[in-house]
ChimeraX commands (.cxc) that place a marker at each C-alpha (Angstrom):
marker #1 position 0.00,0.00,0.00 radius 0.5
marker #1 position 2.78,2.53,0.60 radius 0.5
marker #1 position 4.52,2.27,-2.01 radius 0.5
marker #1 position 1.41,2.88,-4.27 radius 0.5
marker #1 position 0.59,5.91,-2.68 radius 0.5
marker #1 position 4.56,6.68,-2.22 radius 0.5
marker #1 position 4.23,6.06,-6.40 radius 0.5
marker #1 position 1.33,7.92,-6.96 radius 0.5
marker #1 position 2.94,11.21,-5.00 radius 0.5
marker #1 position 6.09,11.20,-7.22 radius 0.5
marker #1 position 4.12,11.01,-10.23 radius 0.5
marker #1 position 1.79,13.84,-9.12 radius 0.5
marker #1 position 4.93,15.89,-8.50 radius 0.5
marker #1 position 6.29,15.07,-11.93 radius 0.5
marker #1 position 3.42,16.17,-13.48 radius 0.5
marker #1 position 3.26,19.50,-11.63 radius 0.5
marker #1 position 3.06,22.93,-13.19 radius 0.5
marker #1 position 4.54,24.19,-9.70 radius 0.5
marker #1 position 8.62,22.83,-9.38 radius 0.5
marker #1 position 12.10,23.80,-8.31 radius 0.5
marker #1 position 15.09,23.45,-10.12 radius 0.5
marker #1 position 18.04,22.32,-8.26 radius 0.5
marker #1 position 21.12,23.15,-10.66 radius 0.5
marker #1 position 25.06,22.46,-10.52 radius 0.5
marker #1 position 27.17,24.45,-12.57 radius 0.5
marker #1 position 29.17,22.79,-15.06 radius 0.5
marker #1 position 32.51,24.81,-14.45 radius 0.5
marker #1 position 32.62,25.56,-10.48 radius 0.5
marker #1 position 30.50,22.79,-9.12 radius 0.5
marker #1 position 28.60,25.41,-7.63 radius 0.5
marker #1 position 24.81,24.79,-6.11 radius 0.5
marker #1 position 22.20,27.37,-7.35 radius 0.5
marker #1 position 18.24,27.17,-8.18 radius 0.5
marker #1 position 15.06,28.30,-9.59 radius 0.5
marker #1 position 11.51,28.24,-8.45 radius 0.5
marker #1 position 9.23,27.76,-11.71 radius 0.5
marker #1 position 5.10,28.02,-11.47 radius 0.5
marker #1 position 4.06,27.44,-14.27 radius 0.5
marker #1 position 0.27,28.23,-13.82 radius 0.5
marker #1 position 1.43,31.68,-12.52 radius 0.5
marker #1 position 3.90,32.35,-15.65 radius 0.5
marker #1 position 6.90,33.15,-13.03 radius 0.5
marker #1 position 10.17,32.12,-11.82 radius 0.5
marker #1 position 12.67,33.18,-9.27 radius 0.5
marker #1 position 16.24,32.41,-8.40 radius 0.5
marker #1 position 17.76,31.67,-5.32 radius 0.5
marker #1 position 16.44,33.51,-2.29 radius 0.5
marker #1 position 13.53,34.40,-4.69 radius 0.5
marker #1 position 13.75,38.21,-3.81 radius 0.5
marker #1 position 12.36,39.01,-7.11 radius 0.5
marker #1 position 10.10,36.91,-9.58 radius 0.5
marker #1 position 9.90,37.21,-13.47 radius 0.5
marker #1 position 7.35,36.26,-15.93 radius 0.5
marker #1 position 8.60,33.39,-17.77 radius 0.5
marker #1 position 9.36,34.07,-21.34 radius 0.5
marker #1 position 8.29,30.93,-22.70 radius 0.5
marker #1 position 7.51,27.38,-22.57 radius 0.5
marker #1 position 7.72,25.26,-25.36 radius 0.5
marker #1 position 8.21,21.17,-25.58 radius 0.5
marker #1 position 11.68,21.32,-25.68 radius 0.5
marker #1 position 13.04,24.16,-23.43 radius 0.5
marker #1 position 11.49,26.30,-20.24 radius 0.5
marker #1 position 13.10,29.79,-21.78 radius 0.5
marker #1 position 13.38,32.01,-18.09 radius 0.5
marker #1 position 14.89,35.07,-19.98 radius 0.5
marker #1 position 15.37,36.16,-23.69 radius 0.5
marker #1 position 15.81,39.77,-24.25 radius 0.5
marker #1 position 17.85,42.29,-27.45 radius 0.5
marker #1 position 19.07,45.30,-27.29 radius 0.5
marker #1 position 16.84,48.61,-27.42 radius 0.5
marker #1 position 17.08,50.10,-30.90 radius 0.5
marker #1 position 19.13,53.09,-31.30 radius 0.5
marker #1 position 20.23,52.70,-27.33 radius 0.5
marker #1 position 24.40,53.49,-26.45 radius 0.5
marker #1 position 24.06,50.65,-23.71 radius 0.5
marker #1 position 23.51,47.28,-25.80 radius 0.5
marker #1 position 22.36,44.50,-23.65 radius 0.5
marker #1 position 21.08,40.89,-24.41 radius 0.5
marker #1 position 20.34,37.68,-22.73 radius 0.5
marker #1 position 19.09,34.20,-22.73 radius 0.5
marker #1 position 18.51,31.55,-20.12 radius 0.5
marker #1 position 16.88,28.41,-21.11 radius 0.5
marker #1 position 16.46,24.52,-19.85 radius 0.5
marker #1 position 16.62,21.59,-21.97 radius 0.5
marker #1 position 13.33,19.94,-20.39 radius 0.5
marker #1 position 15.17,16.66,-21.85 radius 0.5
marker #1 position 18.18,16.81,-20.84 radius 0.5
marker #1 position 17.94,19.30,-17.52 radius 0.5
marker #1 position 21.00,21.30,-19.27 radius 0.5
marker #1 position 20.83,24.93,-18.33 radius 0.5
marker #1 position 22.58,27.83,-20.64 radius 0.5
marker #1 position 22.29,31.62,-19.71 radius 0.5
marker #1 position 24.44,34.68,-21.12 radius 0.5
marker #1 position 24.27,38.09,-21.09 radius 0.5
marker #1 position 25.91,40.50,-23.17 radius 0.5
marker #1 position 26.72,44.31,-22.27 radius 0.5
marker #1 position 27.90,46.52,-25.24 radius 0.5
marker #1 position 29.09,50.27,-24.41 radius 0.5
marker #1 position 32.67,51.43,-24.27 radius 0.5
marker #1 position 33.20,47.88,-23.23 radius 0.5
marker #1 position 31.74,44.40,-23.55 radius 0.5
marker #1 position 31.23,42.24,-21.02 radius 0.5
marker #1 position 30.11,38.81,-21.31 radius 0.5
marker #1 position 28.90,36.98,-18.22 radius 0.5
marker #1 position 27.33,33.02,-18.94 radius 0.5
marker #1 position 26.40,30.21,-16.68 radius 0.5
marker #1 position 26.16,26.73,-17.80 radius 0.5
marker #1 position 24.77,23.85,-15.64 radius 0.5
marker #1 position 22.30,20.18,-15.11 radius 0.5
marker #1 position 19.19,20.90,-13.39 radius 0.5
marker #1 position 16.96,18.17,-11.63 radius 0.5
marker #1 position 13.53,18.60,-10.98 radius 0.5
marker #1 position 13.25,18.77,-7.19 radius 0.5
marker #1 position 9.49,19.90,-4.70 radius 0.5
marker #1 position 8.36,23.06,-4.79 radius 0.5
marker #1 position 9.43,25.07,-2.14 radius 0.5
marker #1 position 6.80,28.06,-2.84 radius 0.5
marker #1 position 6.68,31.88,-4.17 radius 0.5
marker #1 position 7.25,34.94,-2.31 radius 0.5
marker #1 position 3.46,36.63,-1.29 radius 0.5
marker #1 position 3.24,39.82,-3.14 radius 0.5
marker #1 position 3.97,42.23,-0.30 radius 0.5
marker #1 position 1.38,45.05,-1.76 radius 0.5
marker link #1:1,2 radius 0.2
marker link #1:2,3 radius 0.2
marker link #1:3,4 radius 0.2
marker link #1:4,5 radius 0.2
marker link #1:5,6 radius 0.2
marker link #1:6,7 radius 0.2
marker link #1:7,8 radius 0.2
marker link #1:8,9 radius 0.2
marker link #1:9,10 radius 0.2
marker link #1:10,11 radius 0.2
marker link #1:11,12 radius 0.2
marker link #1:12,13 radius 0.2
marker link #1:13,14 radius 0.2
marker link #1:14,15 radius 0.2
marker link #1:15,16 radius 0.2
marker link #1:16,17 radius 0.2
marker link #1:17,18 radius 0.2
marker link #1:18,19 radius 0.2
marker link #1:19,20 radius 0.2
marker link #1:20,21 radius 0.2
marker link #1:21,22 radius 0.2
marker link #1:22,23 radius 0.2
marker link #1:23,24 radius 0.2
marker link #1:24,25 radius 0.2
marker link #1:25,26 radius 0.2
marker link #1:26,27 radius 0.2
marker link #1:27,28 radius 0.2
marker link #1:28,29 radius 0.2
marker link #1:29,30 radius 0.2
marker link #1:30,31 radius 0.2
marker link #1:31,32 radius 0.2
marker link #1:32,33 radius 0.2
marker link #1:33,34 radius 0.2
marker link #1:34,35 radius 0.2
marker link #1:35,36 radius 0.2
marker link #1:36,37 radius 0.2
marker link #1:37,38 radius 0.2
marker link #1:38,39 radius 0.2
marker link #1:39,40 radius 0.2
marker link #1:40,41 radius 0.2
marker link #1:41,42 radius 0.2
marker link #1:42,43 radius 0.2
marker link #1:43,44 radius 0.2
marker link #1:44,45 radius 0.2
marker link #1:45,46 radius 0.2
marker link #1:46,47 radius 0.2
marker link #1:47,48 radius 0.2
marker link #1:48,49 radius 0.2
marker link #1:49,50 radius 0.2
marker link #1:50,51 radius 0.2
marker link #1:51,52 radius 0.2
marker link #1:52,53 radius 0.2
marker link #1:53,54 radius 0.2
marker link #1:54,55 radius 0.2
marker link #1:55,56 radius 0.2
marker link #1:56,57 radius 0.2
marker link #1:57,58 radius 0.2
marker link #1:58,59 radius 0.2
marker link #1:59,60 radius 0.2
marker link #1:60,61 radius 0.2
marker link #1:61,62 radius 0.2
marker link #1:62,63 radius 0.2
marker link #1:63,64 radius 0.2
marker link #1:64,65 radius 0.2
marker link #1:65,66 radius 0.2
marker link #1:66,67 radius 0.2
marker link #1:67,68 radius 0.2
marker link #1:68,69 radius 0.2
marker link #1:69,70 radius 0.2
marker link #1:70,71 radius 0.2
marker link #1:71,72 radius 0.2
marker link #1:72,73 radius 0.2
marker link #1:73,74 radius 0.2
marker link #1:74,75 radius 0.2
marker link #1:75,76 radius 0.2
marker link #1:76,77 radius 0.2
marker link #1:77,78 radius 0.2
marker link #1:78,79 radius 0.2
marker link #1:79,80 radius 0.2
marker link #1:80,81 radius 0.2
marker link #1:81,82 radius 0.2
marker link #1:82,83 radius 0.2
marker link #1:83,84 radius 0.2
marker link #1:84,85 radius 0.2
marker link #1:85,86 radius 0.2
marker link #1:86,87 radius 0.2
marker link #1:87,88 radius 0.2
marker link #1:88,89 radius 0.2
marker link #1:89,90 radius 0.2
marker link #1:90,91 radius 0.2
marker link #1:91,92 radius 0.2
marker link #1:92,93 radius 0.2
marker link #1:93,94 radius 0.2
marker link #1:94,95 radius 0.2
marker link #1:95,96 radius 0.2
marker link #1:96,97 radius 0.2
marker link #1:97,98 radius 0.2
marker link #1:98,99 radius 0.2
marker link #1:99,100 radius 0.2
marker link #1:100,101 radius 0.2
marker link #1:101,102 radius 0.2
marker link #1:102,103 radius 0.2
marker link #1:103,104 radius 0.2
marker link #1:104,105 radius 0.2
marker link #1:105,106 radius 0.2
marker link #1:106,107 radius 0.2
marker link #1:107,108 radius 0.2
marker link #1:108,109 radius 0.2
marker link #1:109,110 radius 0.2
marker link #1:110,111 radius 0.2
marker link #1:111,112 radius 0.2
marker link #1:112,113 radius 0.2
marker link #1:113,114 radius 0.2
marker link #1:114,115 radius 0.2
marker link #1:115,116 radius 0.2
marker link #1:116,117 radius 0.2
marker link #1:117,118 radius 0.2
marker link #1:118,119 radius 0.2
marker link #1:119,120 radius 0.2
marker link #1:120,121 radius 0.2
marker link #1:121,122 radius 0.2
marker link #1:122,123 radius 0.2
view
């Protein structure tokens, strides 16, 4: 009996639209996350001080972040964060043109791991 109900939890959690994301990155070995509700169209990071909408969600990738640079603006800035929902594989760069560009990326495996909740809106 336990183990069907013990089966029938893990498979509700699969199936959830409400998840974490516990990530390792691929260079450091370093521990980081994301909170992903998928009903609500938002994810967080970390400490979740601030949530996002999600930019999209397709059969192949949860896209967190994809953004170009403002036409016409002196400070060009991109981005892109995505996971592989097949593989777990998580990519994420941003870009910063001016008088200088800097290039900051992230690459990691996530694992599907229990919701641990959203921040309440405080207002």
């Amino acid at each position: 009996m336990l183990a069907v109900v013990s089966a029938a939890v893990i498979a509700a959690q699969a199936l959830s639209p409400q998840f974490d994301l516990a990530c390792r990155d691929a260079r450091t070995g370093a521990a980081y996350g994301f909170r992903i509700d998928l009903d609500g169209n938002r994810w967080c990071e970390g400490d979740c001080a601030q949530t996002r909408p999600i930019a999209s969600v397709t059969a192949d990738r949860y896209t967190l972040f994809s953004f170009r640079p403002e036409p016409g603006s002196r400070l060009r800035t991109s981005g892109l964060s995505f996971i592989d929902r097949q593989t777990g594989e998580h990519r994420e760069s941003r870009v910063v043109e001016g008088n200088i560009v800097q290039v900051e990326g992230r690459e990691g495996i996530c694992q599907r791991a229990p919701f641990s909740g959203m921040p309440e809106p405080r207002l």
